[in-house]
Structure formats: C-alpha cells, structure tokens
C-alpha positions in Angstrom: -182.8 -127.5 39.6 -184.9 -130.3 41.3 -183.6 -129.0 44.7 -185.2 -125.6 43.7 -188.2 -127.1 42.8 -188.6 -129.2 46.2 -188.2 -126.3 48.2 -190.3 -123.8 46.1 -193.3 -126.6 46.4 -192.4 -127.4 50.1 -192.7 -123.1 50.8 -195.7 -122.5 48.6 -197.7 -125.4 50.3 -197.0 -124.0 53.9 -197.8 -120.6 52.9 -201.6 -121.9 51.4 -201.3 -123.8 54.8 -200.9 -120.6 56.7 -203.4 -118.5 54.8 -206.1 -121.6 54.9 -206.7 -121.5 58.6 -207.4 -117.5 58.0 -210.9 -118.8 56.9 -210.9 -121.1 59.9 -210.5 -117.7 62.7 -213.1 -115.8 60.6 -216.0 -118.5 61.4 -214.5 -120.1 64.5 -213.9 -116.8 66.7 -217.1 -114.7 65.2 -218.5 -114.6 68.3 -215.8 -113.6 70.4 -214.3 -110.4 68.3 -215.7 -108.1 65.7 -214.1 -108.0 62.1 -213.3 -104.6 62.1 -211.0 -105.5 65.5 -209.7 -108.9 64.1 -209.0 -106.9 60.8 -207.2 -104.6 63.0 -205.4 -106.6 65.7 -203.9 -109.0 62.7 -202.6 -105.9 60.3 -201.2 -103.8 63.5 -199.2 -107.2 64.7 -198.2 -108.1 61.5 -197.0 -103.7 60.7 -195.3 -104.0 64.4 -193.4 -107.1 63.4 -192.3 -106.2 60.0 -191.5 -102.4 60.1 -188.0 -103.1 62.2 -186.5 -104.9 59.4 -187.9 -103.1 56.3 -187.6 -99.1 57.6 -184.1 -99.0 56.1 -185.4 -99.7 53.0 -188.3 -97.7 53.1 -186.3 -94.8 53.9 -183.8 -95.6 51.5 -186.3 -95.7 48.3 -188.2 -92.7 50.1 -188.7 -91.0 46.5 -189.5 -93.8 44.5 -192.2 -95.2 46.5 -193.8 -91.4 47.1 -193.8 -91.3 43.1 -196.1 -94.7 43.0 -198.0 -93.6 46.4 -201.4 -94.0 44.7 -201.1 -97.9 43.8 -199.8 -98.5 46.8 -203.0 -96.8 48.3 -205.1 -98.8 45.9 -203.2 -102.0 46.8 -203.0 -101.4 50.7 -207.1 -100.7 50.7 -208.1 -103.4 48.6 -205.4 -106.3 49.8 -204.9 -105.3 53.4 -207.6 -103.4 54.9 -210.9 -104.5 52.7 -210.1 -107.9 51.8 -209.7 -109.4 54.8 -212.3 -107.4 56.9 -215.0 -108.1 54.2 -213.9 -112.1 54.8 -214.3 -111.8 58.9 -217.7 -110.0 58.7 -219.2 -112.5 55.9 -217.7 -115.4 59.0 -220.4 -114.4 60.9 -223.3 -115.2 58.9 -221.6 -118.6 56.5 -219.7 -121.2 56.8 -215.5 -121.5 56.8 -216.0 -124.6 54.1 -218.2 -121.5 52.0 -215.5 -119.0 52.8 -212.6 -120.8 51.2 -214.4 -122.3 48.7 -215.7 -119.3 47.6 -213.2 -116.8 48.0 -210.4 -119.2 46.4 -213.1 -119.6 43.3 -214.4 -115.7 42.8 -211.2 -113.9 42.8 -209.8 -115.6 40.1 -212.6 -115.4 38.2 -213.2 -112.0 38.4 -209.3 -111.6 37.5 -210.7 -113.5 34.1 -213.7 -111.4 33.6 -211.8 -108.6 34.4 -209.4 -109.1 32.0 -211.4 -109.9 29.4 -214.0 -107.7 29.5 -211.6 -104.5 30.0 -208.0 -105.1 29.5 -208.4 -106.9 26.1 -205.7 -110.1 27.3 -206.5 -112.7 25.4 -208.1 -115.2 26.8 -207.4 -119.1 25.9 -210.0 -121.6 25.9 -208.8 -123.9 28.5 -209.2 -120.5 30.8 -213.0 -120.2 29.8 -213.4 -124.1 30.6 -212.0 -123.6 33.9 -213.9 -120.9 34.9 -217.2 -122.2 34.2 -216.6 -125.8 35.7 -215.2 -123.2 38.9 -219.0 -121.2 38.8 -220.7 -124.9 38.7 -219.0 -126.1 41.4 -219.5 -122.9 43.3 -223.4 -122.5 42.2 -223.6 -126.0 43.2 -222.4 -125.0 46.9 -224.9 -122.3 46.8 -227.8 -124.5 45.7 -226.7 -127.0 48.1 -226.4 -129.3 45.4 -229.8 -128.6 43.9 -228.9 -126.8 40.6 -232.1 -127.4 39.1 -233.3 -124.9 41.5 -230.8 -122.1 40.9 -233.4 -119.5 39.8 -234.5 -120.0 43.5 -231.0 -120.0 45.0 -230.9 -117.6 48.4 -227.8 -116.4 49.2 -226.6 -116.3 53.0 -225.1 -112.6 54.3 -221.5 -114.0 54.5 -221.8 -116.1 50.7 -222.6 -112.4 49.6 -219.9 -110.6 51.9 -217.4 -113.5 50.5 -218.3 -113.0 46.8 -217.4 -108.9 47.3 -214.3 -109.9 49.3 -213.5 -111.8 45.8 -213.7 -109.0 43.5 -212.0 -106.7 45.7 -208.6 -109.4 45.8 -209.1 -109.5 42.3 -208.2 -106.3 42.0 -205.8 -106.4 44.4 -204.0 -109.6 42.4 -204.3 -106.9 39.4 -202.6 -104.0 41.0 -200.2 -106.4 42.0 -199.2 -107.8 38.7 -198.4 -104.3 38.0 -196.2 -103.9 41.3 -193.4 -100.8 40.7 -190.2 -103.1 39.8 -188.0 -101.0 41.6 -189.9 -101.0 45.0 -188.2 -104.1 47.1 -190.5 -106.3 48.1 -189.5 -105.4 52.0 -190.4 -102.1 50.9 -193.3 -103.2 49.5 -195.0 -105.6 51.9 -193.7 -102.9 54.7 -195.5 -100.1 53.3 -198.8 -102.0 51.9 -199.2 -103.4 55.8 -198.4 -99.8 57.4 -200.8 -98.4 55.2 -203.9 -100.9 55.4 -203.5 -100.4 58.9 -203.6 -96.5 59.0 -206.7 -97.2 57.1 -208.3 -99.5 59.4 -207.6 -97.3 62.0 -210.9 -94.9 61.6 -212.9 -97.6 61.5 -211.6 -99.8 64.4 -212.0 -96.7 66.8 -216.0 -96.5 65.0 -216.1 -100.1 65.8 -215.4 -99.8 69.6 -218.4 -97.6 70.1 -220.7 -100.0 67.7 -219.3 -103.2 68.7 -219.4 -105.2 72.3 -215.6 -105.5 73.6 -213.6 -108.0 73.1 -212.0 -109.7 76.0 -208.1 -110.2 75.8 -206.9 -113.6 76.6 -204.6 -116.1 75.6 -206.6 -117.5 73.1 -207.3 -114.1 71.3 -203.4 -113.3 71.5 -202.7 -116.3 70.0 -204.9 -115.8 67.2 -203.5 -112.2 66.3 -199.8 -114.2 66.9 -201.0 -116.6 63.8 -202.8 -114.1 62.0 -200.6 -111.2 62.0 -197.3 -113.4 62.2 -197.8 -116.5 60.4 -200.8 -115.6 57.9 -199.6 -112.7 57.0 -195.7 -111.8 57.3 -194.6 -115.3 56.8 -197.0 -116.7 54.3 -195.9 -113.9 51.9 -192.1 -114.5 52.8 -192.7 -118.0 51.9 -194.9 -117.5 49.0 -192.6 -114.5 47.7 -189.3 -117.2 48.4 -191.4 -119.8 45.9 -191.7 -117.3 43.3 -188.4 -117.2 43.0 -187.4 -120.6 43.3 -190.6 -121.8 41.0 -191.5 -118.7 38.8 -194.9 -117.0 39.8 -197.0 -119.2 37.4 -196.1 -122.4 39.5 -196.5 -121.3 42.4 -199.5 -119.4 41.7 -201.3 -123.2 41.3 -201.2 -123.7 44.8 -203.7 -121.7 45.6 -206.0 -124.6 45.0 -204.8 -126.3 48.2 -206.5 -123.9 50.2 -210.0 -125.3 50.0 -208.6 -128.5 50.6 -206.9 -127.6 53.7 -209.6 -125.4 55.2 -212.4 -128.2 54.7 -209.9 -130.4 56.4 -209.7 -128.0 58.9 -212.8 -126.6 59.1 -214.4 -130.5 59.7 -212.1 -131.1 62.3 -211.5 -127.9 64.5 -215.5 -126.8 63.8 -217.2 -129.7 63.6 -218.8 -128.4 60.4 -220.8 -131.1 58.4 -219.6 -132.6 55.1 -221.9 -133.3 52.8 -221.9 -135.2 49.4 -222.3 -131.4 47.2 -219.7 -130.4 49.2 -217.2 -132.7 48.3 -218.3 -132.1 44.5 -218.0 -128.8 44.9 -214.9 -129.2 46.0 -213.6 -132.0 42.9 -215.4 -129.2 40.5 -213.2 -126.1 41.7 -209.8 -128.3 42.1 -210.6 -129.1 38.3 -211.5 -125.8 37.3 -208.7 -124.0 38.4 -206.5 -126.8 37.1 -207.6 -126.2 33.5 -207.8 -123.0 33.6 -204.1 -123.3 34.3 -202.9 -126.5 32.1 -200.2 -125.1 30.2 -198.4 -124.2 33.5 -199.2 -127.6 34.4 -197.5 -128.7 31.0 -194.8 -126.9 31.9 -194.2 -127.9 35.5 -193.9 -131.9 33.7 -191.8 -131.0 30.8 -189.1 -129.2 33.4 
C-alpha cells in the first residue's frame, strides 16, 4: 500500500511537471510560431506517436466508440483542439506566471459553478470557501495587488484568452468524468488526439495564409518533441498510472503544483519578475484549492 502510494505521488508530480512547462512554450516561443501551428505541430506529434500502439484497440471496440462518437467530439474539441490553442494565443499578449495561475484557478471553478448552478451536485462548504479564497487570489493577480481598485481592473488580451481557455477545460474535465466505461483508455486518448487534430487541421491550413512562417529548427523540433511527447502522451500515461495507484481524488490534488512549478520556471527560463502579489496570489490559490478539497486531504492522512 505505501509502495502504491509513493509511486502514484512520484507519477502525478512528473506529469504536473510535464504539463507546467506547457505554460512556459506558450509565452516563451510566442514570437517564433503561431498558436494555431504550435496547437497543431504538438497534437499531430503526439496522434503520430500514439496511434501505433492504440489502433488495435481502436479497431477492436470499432462499434462501441462509433455509438459514443458525439462526446468524444465534444471532448476532442474542447480538450485537445480549443484548450490548448486558446492558452498559446492568450501567451502572446500575458504572462506564463498569469497563464498557470489562471488557468489552474478558472477551470476548477467553473467545474464548481457549473455544477452547482446546472447539475444540482451538492456542493459542501469547504468547496465554496475554496473557491472564493481561489477568485481573491486570482483578482488579486489581476489588480496587481490593488484590490481596492477592482472596479477599475483592466484585463490584458491573454488574462481574457486564459479565463475562456478555463471554462472550455471545465467542460472538458466534465465530459470526462462522464468518459464511456467501456472505451480503454488507449482507445480513448488515441481517438480524442486523432480527432482534435483532424479539427485543427482547417484552421492550421487558414493559419498559414494569415500567419508569418515559422522557421523549422532544432529548437522548434524540440519543443513539438516535449509538447507532443512528454506534455501530452506521457503526462496522461503518468497521470492515468496515478489514478490507479492513488484513486482519481488524490491525484486530482496535484494539480496545484503546477503554478508552483511554472512560476519556478517561468522566473528562471524567462526572466519574468516576481513580485510580492504574486507570491500571495500564489499562497491564496494553493490554499483555495486545498480547502476546497480537505476531505480528500483527510483521507490521504487517515490511509
């Protein structure tokens, strides 16, 4: 049991590792590459890398996953092909400390308002606690730690970009939760980054006739490598192994890494300034998020 534990921590860490420095490309290579093409580039690698070893099982549950094409639709759009496209366009215009920060914070709390306001879950209080300390700390990154002033608070391109980027994984999370049981999730991961590919495909070839060229290097290689390999087919293996070493609940909490690792990151490999409302920012999302989730905290201490 303790061994399980270990290694569902040890894989759920490295995967919030791998997905952190996705904030980091989105600012730090804005220049060089368009979203729609870094959007593209990452979900083609990642289809192209995946697709040998999850076709037989694709083919094999051929009329099961036909039957549930529409969520998988759903889930591929809003996942795959707008999430992550929304998150490298709002790069150009805001900061990568703003992009993790905010998009770690929004999409859970639109998974709370969401459920709340239209699935009738029930909601507990230490939930609501969490999400408002979340929305302070957030509004207090906006404000630039001048709350006072909120009624005057002016919202960068990419904050905007970054808060839609949220709402759109929120549903994605949703849709998730709600994942066929029979589709394996080889099947599942195949098919969602086939699809948000095919998707992305219109609007890369729009792109090229809207958008100066990107040059192809080593550099940019690389970063389709990382992205398409490392932020997106192994972060999920290791995130999906964690589940079920961990249970979904525990390993959902460390989400609230990624902030930390992509200030880290961000201060280091960007030179981006760190200022005193960032760091309460910061402290104010790490605690809202672990409220909002105490009793799987509970839980993790009891066991």
């Amino acid at each position: 049991m303790k061994r399980n534990l270990g290694i569902g921590i040890l894989l759920a860490t490295l995967a919030s590792l791998l997905w952190s420095g996705n904030y980091i490309i989105a600012r730090g290579f804005h220049q060089q590459i368009s979203p729609v093409s870094l959007a593209f580039f990452r979900w083609l690698t990642a289809t192209i890398c995946i697709l040998p070893f999850s076709l037989k099982a694709i083919s094999r549950q051929r009329k099961y996953w036909l039957h549930n094409l529409p969520h998988l639709v759903m889930a591929s759009i809003t996942g795959v092909a707008l999430f992550n496209t929304f998150t490298y366009i709002a790069g150009k215009s805001t900061t990568a400390i703003n992009l993790a920060l905010i998009g770690t914070t929004a999409a859970p709390v639109f998974v709370f308002l969401i459920t709340a306001l239209f699935l009738n879950e029930k909601i507990k209080r230490e939930q609501v606690l969490g999400t408002l300390i979340c929305i302070t700390g957030i509004l207090l990154l906006l404000t630039k730690g001048r709350l006072s002033e909120i009624i005057k608070i002016q919202l960068s391109a990419g904050d905007i970009w970054m808060i839609i980027a949220g709402l759109i994984f929120a549903i994605y999370t949703l849709l998730v939760k709600r994942k066929p049981e029979k589709l394996s999730p080889l099947t599942y991961l195949g098919l969602l980054f086939l699809f948000g590919t095919a998707f992305l495909f219109p609007a890369y070839l729009i792109d090229t006739q809207l958008s100066k060229a990107f040059v192809w290097n080593t550099e940019i290689i690389l970063v389709f490598i990382y992205l398409g390999i490392g932020a997106s087919i192994l972060a999920f293996l290791f995130w999906n192994l964690s589940i079920d070493r961990i249970g979904p609940a525990r390993t959902t909490l460390f989400t609230t890494l990624i902030p930390v690792f992509s200030t880290i990151e961000a201060i280091w490999l960007l030179n981006e300034p760190f200022t005193w409302f960032i760091l309460v920012s910061l402290i104010l999302v790490l605690t809202g998020l672990f409220i909002a989730n105490l009793q799987i905290v509970k839980a993790m201490i009891k066991n």
